[in-house]
C-alpha positions in Angstrom: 127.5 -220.3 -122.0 126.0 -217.3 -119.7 129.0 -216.7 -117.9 131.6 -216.7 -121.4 128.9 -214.4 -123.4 129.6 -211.9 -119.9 133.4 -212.1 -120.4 133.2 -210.8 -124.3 134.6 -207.8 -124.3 132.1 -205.3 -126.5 134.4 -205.0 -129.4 134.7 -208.0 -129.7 131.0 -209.1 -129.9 129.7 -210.5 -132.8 125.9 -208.9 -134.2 123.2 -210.6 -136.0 124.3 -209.9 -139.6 121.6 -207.9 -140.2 123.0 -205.6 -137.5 126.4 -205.9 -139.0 125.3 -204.6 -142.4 123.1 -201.9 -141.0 125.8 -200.2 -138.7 128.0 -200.7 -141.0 126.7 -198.9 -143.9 126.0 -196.0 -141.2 129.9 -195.9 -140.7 130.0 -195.4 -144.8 127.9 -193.2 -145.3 128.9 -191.1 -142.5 132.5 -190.9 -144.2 131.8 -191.3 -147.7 132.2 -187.8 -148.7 135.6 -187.2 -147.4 137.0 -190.9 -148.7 136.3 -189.5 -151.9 137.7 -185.7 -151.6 141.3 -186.4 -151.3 140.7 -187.9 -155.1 138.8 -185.6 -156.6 141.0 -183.0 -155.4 144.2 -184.6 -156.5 142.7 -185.3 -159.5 141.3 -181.8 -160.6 144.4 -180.6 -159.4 146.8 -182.5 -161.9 144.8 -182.0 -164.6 143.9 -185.6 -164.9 141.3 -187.3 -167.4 138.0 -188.2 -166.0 139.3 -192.2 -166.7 142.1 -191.5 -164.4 139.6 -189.4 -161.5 137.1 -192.6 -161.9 140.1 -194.7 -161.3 141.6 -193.1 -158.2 138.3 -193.2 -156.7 137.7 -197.0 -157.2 140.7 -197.6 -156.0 140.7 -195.4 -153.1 137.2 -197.1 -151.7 138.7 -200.1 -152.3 141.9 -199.7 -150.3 140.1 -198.0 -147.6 138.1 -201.2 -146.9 141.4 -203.6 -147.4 142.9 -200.9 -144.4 140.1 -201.0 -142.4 139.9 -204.8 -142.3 143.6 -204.6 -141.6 143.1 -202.3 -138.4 139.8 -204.5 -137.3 140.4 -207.7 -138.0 144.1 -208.0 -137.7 146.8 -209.9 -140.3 149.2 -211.5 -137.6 150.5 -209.1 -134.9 149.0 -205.9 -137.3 145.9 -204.4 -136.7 144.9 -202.4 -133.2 141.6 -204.5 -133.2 139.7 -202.2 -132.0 136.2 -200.4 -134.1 138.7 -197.8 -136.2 137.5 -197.4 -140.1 140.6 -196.1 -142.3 140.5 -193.0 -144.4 143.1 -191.0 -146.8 144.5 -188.3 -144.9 144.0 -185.1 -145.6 147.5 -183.8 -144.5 149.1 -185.7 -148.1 147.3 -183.6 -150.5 149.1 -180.8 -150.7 152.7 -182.7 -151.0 150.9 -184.9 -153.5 149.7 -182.1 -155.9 153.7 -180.9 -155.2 155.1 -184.2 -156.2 152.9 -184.8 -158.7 153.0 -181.8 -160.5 156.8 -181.6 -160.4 157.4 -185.7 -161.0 154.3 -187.5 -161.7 152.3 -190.3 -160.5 154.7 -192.6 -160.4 156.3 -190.3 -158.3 153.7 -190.1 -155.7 153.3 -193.8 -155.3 157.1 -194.5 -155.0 157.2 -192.0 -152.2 153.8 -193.6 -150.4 155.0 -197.1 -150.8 158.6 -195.9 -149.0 156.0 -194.0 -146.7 154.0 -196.8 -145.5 157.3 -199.1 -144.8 159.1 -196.7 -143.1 155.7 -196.5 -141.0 155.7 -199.9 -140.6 159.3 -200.2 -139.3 159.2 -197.3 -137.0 155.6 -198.4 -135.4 157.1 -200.2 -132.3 159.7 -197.7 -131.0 157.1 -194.4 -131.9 154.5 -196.4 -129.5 156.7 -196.4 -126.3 155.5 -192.9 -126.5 152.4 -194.2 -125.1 153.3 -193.0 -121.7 153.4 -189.3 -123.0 149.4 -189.6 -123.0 148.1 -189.5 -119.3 144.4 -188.2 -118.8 145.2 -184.8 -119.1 146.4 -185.1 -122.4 143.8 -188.0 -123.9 140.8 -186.0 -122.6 142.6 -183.1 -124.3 143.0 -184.7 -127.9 139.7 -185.9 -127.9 137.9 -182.5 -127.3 140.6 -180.9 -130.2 139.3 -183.8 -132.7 135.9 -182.9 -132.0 136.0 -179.1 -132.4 138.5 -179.5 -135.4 136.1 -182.0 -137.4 133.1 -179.5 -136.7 133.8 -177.0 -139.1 133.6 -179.8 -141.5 130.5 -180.5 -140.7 129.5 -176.6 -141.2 130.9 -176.7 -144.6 128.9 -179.0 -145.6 125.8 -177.4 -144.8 126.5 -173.8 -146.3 128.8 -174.8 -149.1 132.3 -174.4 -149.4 132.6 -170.8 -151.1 130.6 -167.8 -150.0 130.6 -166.3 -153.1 128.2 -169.2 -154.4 124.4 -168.1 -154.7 123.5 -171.0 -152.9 125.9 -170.8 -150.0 124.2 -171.4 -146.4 120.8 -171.2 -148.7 117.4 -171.6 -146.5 117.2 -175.1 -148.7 120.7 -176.1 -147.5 119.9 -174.7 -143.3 116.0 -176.5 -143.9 117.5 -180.1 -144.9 120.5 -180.1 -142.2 117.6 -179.1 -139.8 115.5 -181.9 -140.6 118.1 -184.1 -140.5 119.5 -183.1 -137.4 115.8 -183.4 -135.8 115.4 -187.2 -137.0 118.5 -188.3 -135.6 117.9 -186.5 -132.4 113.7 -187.9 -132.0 115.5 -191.5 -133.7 118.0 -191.5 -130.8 115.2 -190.4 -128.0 112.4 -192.2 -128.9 113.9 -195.4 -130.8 114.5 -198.5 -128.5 117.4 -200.9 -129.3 118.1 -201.1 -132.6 116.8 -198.9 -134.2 117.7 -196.3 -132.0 121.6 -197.5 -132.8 120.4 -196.3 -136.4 119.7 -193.3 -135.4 122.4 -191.5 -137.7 121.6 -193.7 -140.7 117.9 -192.6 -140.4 118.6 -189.2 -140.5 121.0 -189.6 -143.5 118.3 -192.0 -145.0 115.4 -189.2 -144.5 117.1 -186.5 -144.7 117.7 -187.5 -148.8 114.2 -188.7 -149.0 113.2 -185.4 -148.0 115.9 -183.5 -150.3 114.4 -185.8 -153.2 111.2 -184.3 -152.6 112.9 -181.0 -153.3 114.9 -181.9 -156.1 118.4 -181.7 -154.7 119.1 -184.8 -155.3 120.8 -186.0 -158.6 121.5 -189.2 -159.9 123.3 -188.1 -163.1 126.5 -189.7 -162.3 124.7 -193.0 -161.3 123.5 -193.7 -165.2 126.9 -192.4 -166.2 129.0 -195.4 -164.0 130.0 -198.5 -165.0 128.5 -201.3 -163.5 132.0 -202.6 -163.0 135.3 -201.8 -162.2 138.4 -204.1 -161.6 141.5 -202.2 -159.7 144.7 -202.6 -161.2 147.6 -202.4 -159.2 150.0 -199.7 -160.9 147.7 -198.4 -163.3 149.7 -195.6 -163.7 153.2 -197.4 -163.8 156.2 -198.8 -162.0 156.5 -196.3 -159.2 159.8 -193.8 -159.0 161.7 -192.8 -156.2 162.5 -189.4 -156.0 163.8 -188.2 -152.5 162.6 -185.4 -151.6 159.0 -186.5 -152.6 160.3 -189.5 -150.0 160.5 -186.7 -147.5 157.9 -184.9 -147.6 155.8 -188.0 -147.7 157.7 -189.3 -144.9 156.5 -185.5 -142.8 153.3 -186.7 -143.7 153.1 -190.2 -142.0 155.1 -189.0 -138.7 152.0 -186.3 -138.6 149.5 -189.0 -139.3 150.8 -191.7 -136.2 150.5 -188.4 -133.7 147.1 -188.1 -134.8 146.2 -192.0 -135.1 147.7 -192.0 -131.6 145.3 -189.5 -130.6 142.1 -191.3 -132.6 143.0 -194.5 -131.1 143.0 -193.2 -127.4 139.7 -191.3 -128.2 138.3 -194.6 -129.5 139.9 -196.6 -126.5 138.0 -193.8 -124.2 134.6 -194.2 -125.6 135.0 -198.2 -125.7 135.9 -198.5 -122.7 139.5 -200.6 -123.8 143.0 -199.7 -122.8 145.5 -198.3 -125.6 148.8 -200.1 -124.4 152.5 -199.7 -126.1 151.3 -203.1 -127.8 147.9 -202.3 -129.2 149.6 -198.6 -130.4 152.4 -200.9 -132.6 149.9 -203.2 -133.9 147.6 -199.7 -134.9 150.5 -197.8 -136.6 151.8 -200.6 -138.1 148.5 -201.4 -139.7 148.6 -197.6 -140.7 152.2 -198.2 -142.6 151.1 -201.4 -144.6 147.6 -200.2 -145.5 149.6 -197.5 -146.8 151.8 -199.6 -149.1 149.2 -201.6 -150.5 147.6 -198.0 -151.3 150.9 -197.1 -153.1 150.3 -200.3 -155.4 146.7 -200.1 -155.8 146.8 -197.0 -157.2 145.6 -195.0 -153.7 146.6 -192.8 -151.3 148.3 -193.0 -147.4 145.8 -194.3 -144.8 145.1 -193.6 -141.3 142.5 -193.3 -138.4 139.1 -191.3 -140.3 138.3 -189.2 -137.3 134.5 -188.6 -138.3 133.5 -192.3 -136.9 134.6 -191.9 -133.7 131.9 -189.5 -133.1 129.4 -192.3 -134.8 130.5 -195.0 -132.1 129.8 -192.4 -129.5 126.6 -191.8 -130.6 125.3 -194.8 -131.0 127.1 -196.9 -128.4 127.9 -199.8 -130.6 131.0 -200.6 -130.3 131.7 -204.4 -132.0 134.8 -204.0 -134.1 133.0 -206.6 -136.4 130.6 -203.5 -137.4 133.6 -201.6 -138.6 134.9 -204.3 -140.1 131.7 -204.9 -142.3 132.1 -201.5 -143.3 135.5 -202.6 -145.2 133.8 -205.2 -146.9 131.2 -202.6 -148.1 133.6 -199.9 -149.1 135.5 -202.7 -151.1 132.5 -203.6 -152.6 131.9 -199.7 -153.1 135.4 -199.7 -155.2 134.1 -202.4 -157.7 130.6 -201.6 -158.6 131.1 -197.7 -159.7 127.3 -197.3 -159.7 126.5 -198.5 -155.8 129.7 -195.6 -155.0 128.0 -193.1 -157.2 124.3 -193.4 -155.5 126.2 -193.0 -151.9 127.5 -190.3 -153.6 124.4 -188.4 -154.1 123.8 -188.2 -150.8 123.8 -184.6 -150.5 126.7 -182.7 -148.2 123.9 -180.2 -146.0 122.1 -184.2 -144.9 125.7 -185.1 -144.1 126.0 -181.7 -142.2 123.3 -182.5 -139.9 124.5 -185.6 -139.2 128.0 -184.3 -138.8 127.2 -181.8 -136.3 125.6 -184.7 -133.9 128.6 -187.2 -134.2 131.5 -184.3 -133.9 129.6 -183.1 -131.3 129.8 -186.2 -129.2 133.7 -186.7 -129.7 133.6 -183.0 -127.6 131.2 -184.1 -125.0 133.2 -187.5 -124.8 136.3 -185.6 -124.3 134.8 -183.3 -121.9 133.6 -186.0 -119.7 137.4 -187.8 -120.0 138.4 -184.1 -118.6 135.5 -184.0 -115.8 138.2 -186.8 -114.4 141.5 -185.1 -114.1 142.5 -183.3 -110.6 143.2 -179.7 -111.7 144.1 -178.8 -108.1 148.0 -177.9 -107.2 149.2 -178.6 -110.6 149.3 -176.9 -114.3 146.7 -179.6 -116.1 144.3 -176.5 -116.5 147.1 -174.5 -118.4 147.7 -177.8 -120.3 144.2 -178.0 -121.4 144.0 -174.1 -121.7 146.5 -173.6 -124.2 146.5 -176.9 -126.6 142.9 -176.3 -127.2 143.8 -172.7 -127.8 146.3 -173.3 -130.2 144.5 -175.8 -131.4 141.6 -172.9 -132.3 143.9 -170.8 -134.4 143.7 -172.3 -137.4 139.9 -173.2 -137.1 139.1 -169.5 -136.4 142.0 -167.8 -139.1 142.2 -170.2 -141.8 145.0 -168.3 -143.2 146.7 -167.5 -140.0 149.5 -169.3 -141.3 150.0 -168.7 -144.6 153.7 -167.4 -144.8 154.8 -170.6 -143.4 156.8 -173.4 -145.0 154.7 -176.0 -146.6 156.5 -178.3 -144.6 155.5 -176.1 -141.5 151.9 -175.9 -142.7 151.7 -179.9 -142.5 151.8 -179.5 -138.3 150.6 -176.0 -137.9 147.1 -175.8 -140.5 145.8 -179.2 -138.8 144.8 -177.8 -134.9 144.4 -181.5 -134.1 147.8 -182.0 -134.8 149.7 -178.9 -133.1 147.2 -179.2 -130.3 148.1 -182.8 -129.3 151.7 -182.5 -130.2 151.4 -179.2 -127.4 149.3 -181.4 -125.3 152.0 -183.8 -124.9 155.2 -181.4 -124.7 153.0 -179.0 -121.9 152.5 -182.3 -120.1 156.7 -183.5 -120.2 157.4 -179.8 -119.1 154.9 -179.6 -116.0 154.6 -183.4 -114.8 157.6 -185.2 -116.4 157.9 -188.3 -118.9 155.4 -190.1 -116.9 155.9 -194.2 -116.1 156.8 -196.0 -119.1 154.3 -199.1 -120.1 156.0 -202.1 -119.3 152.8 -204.3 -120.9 154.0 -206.4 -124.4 
């Protein structure tokens, strides 16, 4: 029995179920706040009633956990299997507000739903790109996620607009702080598994301490329902209009370059091999968990960058973990009240938090580049200029503002003009590479 335990791969060990639900409530917490974003905006962006804003949200949280069972757990020959919780991406909101505004809802969905299948479809010919991603580059995207996802984590300590009185408040720099210290003396001085929790204890004291200061506000908790069912097509029989197809369909070939990127940075950290095969299975899970967010009333889905940094953080790397963390977000989607006291969780704790799990992704992919021989060859340029590029953007938000929309899909997200440079630097100094001949 010894010897079989020895030859179970890490992700696919099975915890305690008191370790399951623990890590995995880490893993929702830790990406809670920008599930629910890509809603709100939408939402407040249409104009839509506060019925319709409570509705997207359900259904949202609850798509995100059908996706990430998807990716986990597998349905058939779909799924990567591998520790990869599924979020909206961002890169759909602005064609969404677009296609909303100019056709609707129904609209939106019809162009998701034709999204996701074309996603599905094209998943096993876009993953013999696999071969495109040798060291140089992997080590590359990794480090660009990481520095990308950290300004998050600095807008959510100061606030999103300077102009507010309480922008980067001492309050707000005090509580990301103290957060920031307990999961660093949680991670040091912790043994086993509590020191795994070391994130989830910093969230968890971080709000006991905000409480004390009374920044923490439960209004929206009494105001919930208790209940919520999610009702596929709420908003109608979806419409096809094609050019909203298009611009959706911009949107997913943007998302597989970057799940191709999140699932090499996971494969690096859990110490699994990303073949052609396991890429298919990934995107392909990306394109249905799309579809069923088209009916349920939800948005596209892809790799949520932010818990890669959790795995590296606290070395637990059991795809069953992640997949617990579907089952909680569904749960999340039908009790409205359990969503809305995550939800008060408040965004400088998650900034102190953030800045230790983004900041593992960059040390992981600095140690992936600590292995690539930089002598006689152009892999330093490679390296040089992606993460430049990738910089832009993170240093001039508006450094791109008189490009197309269409454009600013690619060129506003560095991690997705850095790897796509990472990969075309790479063909132009060392060549295609050898093509993965494993099924």
């Amino acid at each position: 029995m010894s010897e079989i335990q020895k030859q179970v791969h890490p992700i696919d060990e099975m915890l305690p179920l008191s370790k399951l639900v623990s890590y995995g409530l880490q893993h929702v917490l830790a990406m809670y706040a920008g599930a629910v974003a890509v809603p709100i905006i939408l939402a407040n962006a249409l104009g839509l009633s506060s019925q319709d804003l409570i509705r997207l949200i359900n259904a949202d949280l609850f798509a995100c956990g059908i996706a990430t069972l998807i990716q986990t757990l597998g349905v058939g020959p779909v799924g990567a299997r591998i520790p990869m919780i599924q979020g909206v991406t961002f890169a759909s909101v602005a064609p969404m507000i677009i296609i909303g505004s100019e056709h609707g809802m129904t609209a939106v969905y019809g162009a998701i739903i034709v999204a996701g299948l074309f996603t599905f479809l094209i998943a096993p010919y876009f993953s013999r790109l696999i071969r495109l991603f040798p060291p140089v580059v992997t080590g590359t995207i990794v480090t660009i996620i990481g520095i990308s996802l950290m300004p998050v984590a600095v807008t959510w300590i100061a606030g999103v607009s300077p102009s507010d009185p309480n922008y980067a408040s001492p309050t707000r720099m005090w509580l990301a702080g103290l957060t920031l210290v307990i999961v660093v003396l949680v991670n040091r001085f912790a043994k086993g598994f509590l020191g795994n929790l070391s994130v989830l204890m910093g969230l968890l004291g971080g709000t006991l301490i905000a409480y004390c200061l009374g920044e923490v506000h439960f209004a929206e908790v009494s105001q919930s329902e208790w209940v919520a069912l999610v009702t596929p097509l709420a908003f109608g029989m979806p419409s096809f209009d094609v050019s909203s197809i298009i611009a959706m369909l911009v949107v997913m070939t943007v998302c597989m370059v970057e799940t191709t990127g999140d699932a090499i940075a996971i494969g690096e950290i859990v110490d699994k091999k990303v073949d052609k095969k396991t890429l298919s299975s990934c995107l392909q899970a990306d394109g249905l968990s799309t579809c069923i967010g088209g009916i349920l009333n939800s948005f596209p889905y892809t790799a949520f960058a932010q818990n890669i940094g959790l795995i590296a953080v606290t070395n637990v790397k059991s795809r069953f973990v992640v997949a617990t963390s579907g089952i909680i977000l569904m749960v999340l989607g039908l009790f409205p009240k359990l969503a809305a006291v995550v939800a008060s969780i408040p965004s400088p704790v998650l900034g102190g938090a953030g800045i230790a799990m983004f900041g593992m992704i960059i040390a992981s992919g600095i140690r992936s580049l600590g292995k690539v021989e930089y002598d006689n060859n152009h892999n330093l340029m490679i390296v040089a200029l992606s993460i430049g590029v990738a910089m832009i953007p993170i240093a001039v938000p508006q450094f791109y503002h008189n490009f197309s929309a269409a454009a600013k899909i690619i060129f506003k997200s560095g991690i997705t003009f850095g790897s796509i440079l990472a990969v075309v630097l790479n063909v132009v100094f060392n060549g295609l590479g050898q093509e993965d001949t494993k099924e």
